[in-house]
VEXROKOL-468563 format. One record per residue (C-alpha): residue in one letter; chain; x, y, z. Coordinates in Angstrom, 3 decimals, padded with zeros to 6 digits. Layout:
BEGIN
+--------+--------+----------+----------+----------+
: residu : chaine :        u :        v :        w :
+--------+--------+----------+----------+----------+
:      A :      A :        X :        Y :        Z :
...
+--------+--------+----------+----------+----------+
***
This chain:
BEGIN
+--------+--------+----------+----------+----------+
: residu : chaine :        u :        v :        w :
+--------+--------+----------+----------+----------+
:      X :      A :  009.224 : -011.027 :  016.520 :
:      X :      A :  006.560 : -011.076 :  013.393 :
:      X :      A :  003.229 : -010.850 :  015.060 :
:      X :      A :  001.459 : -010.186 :  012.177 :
:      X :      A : -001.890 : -012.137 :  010.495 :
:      X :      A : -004.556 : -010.967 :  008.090 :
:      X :      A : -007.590 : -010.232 :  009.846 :
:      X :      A : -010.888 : -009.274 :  008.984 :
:      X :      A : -012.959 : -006.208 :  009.880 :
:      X :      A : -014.601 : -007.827 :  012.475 :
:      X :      A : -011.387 : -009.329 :  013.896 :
:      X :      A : -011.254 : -012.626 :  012.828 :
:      X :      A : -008.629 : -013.799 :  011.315 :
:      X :      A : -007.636 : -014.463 :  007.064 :
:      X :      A : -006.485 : -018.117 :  006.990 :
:      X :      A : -003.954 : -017.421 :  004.597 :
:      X :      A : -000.285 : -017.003 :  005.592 :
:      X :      A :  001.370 : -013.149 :  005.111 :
:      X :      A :  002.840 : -013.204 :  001.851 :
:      X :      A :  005.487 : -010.725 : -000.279 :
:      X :      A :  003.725 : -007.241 : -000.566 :
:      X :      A :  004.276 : -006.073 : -004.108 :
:      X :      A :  003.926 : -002.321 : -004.704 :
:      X :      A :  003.162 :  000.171 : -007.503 :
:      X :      A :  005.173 :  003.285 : -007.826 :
:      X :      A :  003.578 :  006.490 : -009.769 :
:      X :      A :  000.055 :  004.865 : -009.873 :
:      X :      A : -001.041 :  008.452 : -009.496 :
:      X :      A : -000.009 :  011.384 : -012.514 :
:      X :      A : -000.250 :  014.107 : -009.676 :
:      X :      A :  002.134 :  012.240 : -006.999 :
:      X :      A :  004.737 :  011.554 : -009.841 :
:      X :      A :  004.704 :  014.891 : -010.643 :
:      X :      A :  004.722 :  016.411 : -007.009 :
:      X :      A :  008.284 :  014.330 : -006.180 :
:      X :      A :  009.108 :  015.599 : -009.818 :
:      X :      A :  009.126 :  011.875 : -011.235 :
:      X :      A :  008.481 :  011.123 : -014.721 :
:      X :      A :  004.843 :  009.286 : -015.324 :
:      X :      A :  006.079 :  005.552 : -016.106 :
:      X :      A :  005.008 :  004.020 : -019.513 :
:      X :      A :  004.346 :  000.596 : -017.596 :
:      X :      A :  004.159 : -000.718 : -013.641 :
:      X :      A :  006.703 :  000.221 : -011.854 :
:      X :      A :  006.821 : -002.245 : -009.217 :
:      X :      A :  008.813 : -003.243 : -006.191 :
:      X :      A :  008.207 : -005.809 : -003.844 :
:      X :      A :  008.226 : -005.418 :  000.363 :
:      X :      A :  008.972 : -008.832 :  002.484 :
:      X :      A :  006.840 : -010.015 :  004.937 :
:      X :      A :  008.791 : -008.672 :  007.690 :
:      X :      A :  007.835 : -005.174 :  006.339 :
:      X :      A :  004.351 : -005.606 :  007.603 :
:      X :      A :  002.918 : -004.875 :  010.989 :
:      X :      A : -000.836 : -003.730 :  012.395 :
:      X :      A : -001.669 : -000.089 :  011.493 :
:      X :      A : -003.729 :  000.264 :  014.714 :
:      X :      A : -000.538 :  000.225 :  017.110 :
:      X :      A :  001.339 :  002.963 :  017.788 :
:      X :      A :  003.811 :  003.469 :  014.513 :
:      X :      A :  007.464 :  003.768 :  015.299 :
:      X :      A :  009.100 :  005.474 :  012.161 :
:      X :      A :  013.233 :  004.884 :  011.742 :
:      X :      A :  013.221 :  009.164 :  012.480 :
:      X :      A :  017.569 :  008.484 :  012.734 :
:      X :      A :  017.571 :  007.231 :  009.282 :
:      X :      A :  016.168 :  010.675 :  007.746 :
:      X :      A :  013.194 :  011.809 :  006.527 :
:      X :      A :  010.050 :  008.973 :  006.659 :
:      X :      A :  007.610 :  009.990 :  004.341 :
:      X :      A :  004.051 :  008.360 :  004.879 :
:      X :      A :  002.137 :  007.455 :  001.381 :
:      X :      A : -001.639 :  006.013 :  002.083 :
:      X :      A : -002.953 :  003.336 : -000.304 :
:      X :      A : -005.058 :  000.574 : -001.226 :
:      X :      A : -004.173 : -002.668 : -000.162 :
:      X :      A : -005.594 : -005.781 : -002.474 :
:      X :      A : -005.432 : -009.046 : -000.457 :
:      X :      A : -005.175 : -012.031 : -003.110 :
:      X :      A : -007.007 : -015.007 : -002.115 :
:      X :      A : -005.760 : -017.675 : -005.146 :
:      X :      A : -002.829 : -018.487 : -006.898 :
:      X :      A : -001.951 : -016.164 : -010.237 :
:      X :      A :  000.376 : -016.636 : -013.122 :
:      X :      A : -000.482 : -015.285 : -016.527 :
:      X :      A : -003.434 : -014.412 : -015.122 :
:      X :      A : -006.450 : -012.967 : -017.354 :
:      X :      A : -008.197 : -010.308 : -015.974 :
:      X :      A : -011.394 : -012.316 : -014.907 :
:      X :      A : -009.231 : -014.855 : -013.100 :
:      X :      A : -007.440 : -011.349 : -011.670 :
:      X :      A : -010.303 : -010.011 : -010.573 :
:      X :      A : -011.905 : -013.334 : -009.052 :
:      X :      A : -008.921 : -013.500 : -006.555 :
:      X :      A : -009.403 : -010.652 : -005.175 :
:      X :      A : -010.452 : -011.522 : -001.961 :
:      X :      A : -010.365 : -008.041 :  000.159 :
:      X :      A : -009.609 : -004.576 :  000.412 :
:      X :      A : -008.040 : -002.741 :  003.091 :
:      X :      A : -005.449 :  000.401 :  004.103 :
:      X :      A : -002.048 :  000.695 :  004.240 :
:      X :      A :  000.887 :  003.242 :  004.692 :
:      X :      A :  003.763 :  002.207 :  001.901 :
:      X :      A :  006.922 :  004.089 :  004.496 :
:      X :      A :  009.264 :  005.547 :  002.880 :
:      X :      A :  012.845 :  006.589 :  003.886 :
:      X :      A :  012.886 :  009.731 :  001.449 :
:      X :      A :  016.733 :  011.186 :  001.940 :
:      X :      A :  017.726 :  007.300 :  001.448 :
:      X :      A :  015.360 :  007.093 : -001.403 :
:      X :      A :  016.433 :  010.092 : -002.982 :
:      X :      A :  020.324 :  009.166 : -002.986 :
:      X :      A :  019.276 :  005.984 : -004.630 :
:      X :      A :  017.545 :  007.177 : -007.091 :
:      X :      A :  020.436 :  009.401 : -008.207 :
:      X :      A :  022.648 :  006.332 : -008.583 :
:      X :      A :  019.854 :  004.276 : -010.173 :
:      X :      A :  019.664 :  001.993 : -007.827 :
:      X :      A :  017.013 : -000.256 : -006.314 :
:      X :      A :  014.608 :  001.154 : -003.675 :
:      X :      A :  014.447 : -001.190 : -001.116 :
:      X :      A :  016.578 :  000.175 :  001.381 :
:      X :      A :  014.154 :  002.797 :  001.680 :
:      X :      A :  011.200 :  000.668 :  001.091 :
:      X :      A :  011.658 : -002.619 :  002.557 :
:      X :      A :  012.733 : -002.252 :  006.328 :
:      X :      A :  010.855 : -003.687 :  009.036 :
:      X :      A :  007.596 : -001.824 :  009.620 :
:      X :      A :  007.675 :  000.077 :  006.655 :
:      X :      A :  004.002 : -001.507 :  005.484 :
:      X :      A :  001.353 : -001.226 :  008.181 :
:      X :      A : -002.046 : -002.620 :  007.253 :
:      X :      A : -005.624 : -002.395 :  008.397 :
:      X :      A : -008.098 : -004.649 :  008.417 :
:      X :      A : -009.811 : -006.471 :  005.263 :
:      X :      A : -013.282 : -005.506 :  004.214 :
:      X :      A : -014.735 : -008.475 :  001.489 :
:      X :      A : -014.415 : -008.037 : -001.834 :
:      X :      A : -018.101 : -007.793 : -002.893 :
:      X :      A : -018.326 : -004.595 : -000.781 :
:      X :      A : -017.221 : -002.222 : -002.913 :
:      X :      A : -017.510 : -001.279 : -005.970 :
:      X :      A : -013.414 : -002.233 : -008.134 :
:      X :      A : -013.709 :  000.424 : -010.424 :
:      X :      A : -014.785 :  003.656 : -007.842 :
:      X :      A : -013.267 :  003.033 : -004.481 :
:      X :      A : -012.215 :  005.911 : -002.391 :
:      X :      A : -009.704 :  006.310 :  000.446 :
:      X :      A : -008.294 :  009.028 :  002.498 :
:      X :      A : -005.691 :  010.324 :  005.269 :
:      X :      A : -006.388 :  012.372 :  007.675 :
:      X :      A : -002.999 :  013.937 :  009.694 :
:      X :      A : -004.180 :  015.716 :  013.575 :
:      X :      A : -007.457 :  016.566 :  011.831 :
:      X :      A : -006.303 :  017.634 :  008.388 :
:      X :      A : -006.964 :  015.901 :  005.330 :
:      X :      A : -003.544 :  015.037 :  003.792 :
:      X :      A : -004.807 :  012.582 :  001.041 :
:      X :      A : -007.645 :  011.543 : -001.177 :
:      X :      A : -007.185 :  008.568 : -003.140 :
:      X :      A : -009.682 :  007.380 : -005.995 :
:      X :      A : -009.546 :  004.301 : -007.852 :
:      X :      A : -010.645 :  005.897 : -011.366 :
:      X :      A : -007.546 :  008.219 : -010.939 :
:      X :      A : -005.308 :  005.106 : -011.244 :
:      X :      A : -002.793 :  005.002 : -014.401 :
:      X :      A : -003.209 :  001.720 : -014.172 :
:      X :      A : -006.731 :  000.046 : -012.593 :
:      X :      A : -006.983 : -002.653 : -010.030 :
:      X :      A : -008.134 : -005.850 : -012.246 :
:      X :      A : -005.420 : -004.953 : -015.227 :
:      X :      A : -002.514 : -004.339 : -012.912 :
:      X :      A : -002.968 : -007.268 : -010.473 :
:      X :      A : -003.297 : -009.148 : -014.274 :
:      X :      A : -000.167 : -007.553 : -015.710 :
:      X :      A :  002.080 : -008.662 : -012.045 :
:      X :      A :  001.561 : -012.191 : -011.963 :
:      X :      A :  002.538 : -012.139 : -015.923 :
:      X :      A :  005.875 : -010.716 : -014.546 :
:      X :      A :  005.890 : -013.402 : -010.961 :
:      X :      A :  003.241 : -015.555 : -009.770 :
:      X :      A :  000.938 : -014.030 : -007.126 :
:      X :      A :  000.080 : -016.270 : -004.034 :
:      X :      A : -002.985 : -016.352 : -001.331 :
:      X :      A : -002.271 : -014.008 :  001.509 :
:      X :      A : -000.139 : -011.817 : -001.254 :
:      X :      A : -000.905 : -007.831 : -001.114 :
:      X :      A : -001.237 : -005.560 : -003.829 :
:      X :      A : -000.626 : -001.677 : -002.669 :
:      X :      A : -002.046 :  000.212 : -005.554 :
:      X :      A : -000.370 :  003.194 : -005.495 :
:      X :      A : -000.451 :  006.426 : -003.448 :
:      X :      A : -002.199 :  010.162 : -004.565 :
:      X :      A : -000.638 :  013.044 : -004.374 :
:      X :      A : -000.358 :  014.833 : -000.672 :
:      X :      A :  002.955 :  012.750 :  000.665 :
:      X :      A :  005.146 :  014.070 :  003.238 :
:      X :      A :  007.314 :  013.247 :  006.196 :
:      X :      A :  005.989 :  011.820 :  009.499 :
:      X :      A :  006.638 :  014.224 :  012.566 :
:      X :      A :  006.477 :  012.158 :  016.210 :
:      X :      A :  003.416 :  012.831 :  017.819 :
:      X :      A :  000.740 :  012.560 :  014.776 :
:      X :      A : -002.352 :  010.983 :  014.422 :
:      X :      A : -002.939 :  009.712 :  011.576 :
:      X :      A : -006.738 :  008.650 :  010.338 :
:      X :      A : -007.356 :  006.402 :  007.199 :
:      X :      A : -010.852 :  005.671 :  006.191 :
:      X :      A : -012.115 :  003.127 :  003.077 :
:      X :      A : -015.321 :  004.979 :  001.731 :
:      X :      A : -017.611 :  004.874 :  004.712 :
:      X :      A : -016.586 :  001.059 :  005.574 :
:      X :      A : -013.045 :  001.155 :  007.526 :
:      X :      A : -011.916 :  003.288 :  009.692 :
:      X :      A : -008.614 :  002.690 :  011.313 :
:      X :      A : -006.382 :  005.727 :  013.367 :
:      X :      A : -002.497 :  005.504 :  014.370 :
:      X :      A : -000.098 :  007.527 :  015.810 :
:      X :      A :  003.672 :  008.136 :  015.481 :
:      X :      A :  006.031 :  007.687 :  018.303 :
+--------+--------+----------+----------+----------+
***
C-alpha cells in the first residue's frame, strides 16, 4: 500500500498531497553521451505516477528479475503552487524545496524500447522506481549552483551540478507547465550526470545535497 508523504528535513511532514513526478531525460551532455544518446534540442520529458514513489531511507528493493536496474541520482524540485504558462519568476517562486532522488531505470527494457521508438515507461514508471529524500527549503540554496552526489560502498559514482544543466532549474520548470499544468506536491527530477550503472544487491548507496542532506540506502 502507498505509504508515502513529503516530509521535511526535520521530519515533519509537506501538507501537500504526492503528485505526478515529471522527469528530464539528457539534462546532462556527458550522460547522453555515455548511453550513446543524442543531446536533445528541447526537454525531453516523461512523467512517473505517484505510485512510483517511495522513502529513499528504507531498504530499496530493485525488480533484479526484470533485467538490469540502473540507478541515476538527481535533483528533486518540490512545487508548492499551481503552474500553467508559467513565467519564470512565477516558476521560480513555486519552488518550494529541494531534495534527492534515484530516477530507476529498467535498462534491458529501456533499451528494447528505445529501438522500437516507443515510450519509456515500462522501464520508468513501475512501483518504486522514484525514491525520494527529504525536502530542504527553498531559500537554502543557492538555484543556479547546487551540487549533489552518490556515493556506491564508499565510492563516488556521481557528481551532479546545477550549472552543468542543458537546461536550468527556473527555465525548465517554466517551459513544463507551458506543455501541462504543474500542481502543489508535483516533483521535478532535473536530470541525472554522467556515472549511471546497474544496482548489484547488497549496496549502499549515499546521496548528499551540498553539505545540507544526507540520506544512505541499501539494495536488497
Amino acid at each position: 500500500m502507498q505509504d508515502y508523504q513529503h516530509h521535511w528535513k526535520d521530519g515533519t511532514p509537506v501538507h501537500l498531497p504526492l503528485g505526478k513526478i515529471v522527469c528530464i531525460g539528457r539534462n546532462y551532455a556527458e550522460h547522453a553521451r555515455e548511453l550513446n544518446n543524442p543531446v536533445p534540442d528541447e526537454p525531453l520529458l516523461f512523467i512517473k505516477p505517484s505510485t512510483a514513489a517511495v522513502y529513499i531511507t528504507r531498504p530499496l528493493a530493485a525488480p533484479h528479475d526484470r533485467g538490469e536496474v540502473h540507478y541515476e541520482a538527481e535533483l528533486a524540485v518540490l512545487i508548492g503552487r499551481p503552474l500553467t504558462n508559467a513565467s519564470a519568476s512565477e516558476a521560480e517562486t513555486a519552488i518550494l524545496g529541494y531534495g534527492l532522488a534515484l530516477d530507476l531505470t529498467l535498462r534491458d527494457i529501456q533499451s528494447k524500447l528505445k529501438e522500437k521508438g516507443q515510450p519509456w515507461e515500462r522501464a520508468k514508471a513501475f512501483d518504486g522506481a522514484c525514491p525520494l529524500s527529504p525536502f530542504i527549503a527553498a531559500d537554502k540554496l543557492h538555484k543556479d549552483h547546487i551540487q549533489f552526489t552518490l556515493d556506491i560502498d564508499g565510492e563516488r559514482r556521481q557528481t551532479g551540478d546545477s550549472r552543468e544543466m542543458l537546461n536550468p532549474i527556473v527555465p525548465l520548470i517554466a517551459h513544463i507547465s507551458s506543455q501541462f499544468s504543474l500542481l502543489p506536491g508535483d516533483i521535478v527530477l532535473t536530470g541525472t550526470p554522467k556515472g549511471v550503472g546497474p544496482l548489484q544487491i547488497g549496496q549502499t548507496l549515499s546521496l548528499e545535497l551540498e553539505d545540507l542532506l544526507f540520506v544512505e540506502t541499501k539494495v536488497v
